[in-house]
ROTOR-111841 format. One line per 5 residues: number of its first residue (from 1); their letters; for each residue x, y, z of N, C-alpha, C, O. Coordinates in steps of 0.2 Angstrom, whole numbers. Each point is the difference from the previous one (the first is absolute). Layout:
BEGIN
NUM> a> X,Y,Z,X,Y,Z,X,Y,Z,X,Y,Z; ...
This chain:
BEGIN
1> xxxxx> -35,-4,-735,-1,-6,-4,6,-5,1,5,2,-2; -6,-7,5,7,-5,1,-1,-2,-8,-4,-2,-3; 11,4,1,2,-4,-8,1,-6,1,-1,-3,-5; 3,-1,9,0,-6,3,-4,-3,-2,2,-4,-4; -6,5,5,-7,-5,1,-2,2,-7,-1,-4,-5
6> xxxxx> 2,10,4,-4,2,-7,1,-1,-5,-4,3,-5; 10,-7,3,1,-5,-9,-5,-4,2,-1,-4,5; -2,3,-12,-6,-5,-2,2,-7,3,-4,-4,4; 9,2,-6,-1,-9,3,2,2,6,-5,-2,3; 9,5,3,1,0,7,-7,2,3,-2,-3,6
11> xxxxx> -4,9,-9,-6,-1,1,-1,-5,0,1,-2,5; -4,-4,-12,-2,-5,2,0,-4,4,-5,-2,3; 14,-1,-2,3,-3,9,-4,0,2,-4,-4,0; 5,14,4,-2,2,5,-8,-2,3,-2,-1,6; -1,2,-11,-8,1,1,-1,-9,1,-4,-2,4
16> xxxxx> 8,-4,-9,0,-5,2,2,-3,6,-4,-5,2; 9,8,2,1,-1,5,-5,1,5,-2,-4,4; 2,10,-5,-6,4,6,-6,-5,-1,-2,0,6; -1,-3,-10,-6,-5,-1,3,-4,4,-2,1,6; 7,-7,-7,1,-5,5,0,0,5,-1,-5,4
21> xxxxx> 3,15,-2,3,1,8,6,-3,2,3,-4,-3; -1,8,8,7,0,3,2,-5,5,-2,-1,6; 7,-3,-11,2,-3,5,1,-8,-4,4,-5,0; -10,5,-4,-2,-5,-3,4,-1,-8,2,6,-3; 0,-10,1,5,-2,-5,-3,-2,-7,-5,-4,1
26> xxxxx> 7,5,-6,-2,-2,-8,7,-2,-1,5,3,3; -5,-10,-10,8,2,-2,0,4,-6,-5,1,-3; 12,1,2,1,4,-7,-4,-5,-5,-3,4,-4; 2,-13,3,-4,0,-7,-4,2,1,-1,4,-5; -2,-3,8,-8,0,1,-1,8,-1,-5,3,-3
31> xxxxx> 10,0,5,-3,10,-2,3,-1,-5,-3,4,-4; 7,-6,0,1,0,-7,-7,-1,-3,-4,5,-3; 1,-11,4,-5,-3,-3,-4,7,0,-1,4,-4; -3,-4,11,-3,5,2,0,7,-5,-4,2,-4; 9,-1,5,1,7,-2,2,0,-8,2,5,-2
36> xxxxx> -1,-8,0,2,-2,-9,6,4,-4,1,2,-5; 5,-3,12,6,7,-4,5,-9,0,-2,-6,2; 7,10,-4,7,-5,1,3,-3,7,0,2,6; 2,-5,-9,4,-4,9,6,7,1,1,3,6; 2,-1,-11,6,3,0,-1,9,2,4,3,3
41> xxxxx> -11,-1,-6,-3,6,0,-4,0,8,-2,5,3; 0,-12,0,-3,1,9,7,-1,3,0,1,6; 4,-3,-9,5,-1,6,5,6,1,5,0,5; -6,6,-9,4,5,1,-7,4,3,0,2,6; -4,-1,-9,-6,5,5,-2,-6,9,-5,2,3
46> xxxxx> 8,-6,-2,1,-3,6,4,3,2,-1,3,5; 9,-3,-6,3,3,1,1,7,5,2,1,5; -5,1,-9,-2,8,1,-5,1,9,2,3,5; -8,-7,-7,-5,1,6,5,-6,5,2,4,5; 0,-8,-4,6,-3,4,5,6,3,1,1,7
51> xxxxx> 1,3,-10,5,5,1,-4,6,4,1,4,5; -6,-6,-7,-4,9,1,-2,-2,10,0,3,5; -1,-9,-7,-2,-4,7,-9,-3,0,-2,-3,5; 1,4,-9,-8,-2,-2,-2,-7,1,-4,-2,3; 9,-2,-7,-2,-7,0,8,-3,3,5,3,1
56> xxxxx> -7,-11,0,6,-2,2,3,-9,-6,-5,-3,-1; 8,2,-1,0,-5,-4,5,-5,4,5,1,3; -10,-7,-5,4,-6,4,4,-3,-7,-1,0,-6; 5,-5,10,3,-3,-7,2,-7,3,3,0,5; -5,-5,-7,1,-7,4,1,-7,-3,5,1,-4
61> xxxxx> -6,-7,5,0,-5,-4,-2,-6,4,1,-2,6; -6,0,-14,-4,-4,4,5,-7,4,6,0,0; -12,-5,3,4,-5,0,7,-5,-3,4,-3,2; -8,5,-11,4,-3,-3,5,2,-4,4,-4,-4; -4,13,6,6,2,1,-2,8,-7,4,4,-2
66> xxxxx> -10,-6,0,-4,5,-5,0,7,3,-3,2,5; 7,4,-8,-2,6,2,-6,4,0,-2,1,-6; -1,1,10,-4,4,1,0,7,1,5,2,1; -9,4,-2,0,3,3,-9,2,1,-4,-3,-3; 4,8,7,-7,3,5,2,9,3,4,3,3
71> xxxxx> -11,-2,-8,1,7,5,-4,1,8,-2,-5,2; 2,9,0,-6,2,6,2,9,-2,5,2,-3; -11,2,8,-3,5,-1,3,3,8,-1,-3,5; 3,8,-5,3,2,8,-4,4,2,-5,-1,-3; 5,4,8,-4,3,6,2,7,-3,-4,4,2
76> xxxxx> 9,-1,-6,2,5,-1,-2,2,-7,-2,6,-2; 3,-14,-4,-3,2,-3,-10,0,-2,-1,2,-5; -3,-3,7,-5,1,3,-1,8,2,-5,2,-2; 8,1,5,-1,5,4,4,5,-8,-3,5,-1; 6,-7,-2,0,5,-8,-2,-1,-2,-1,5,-5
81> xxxxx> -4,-11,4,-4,-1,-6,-7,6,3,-3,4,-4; 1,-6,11,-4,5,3,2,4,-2,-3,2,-6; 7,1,8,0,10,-2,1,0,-8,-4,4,-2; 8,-9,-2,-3,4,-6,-6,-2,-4,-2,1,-6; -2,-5,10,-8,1,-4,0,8,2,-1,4,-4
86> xxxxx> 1,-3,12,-5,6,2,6,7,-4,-2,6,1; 6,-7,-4,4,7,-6,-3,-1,-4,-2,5,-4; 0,-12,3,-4,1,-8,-8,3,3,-2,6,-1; 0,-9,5,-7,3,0,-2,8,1,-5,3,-2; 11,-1,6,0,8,1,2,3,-8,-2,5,-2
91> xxxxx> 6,-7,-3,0,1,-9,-7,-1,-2,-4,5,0; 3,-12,0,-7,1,-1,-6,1,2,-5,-1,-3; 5,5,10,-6,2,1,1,8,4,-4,2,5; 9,2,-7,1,8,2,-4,3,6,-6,1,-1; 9,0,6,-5,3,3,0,8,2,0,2,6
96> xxxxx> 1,2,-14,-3,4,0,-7,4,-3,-3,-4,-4; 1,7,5,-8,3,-5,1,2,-5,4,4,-1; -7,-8,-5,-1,3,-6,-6,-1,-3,-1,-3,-6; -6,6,10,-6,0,-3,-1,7,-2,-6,2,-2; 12,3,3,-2,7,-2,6,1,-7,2,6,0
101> xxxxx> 0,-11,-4,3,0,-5,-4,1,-4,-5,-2,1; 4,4,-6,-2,3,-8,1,-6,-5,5,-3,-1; -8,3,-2,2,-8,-5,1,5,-8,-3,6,-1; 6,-10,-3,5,2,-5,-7,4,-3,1,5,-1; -7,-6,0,-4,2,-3,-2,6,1,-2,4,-4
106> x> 4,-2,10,-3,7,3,2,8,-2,-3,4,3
């Protein structure tokens, strides 16, 4: 299980991202908005998926000299967020037999 991905607000990021798809840009207000945590509490779990290599953060200024920033979604991270749906679906969907188990009743 990537721990990366799997604190609750970096899941949400992550799963936000991967909606928008890679490549393509939101700014931090708007995943603030979006996702209803703190500026201060998305801006250390960006950190993190930044570091990890998942996402990339742009930082800019507008014409009139306003700062900005904007995340995008990487081609690598996309490719963890893949593998860890398919750890979670192997958790929750076992692929071994247990139609010859006994139920607490028995």
């Amino acid at each position: 299980m990537n721990e990366i991905i799997h604190s609750p607000t970096r899941l949400r990021v992550m799963a936000t991202m991967v909606e928008l798809g890679v490549g393509r840009r939101i700014s931090f207000k708007r995943l603030v908005k979006l996702l209803g945590v703190t500026k201060g509490n998305l801006s250390v779990q960006l950190k993190k998926l930044d570091e990890a290599g998942y996402i990339t953060i742009i930082k800019s200024f507008s014409a009139t000299g306003v700062p900005a920033t904007h995340v995008k979604l990487t081609r690598e991270g996309k490719a963890a967020f893949d593998r860890y749906l398919a750890d979670l679906q192997r958790i929750l969907k076992p692929d071994f037999d247990l139609s010859e188990e006994r139920s607490a009743d028995d």
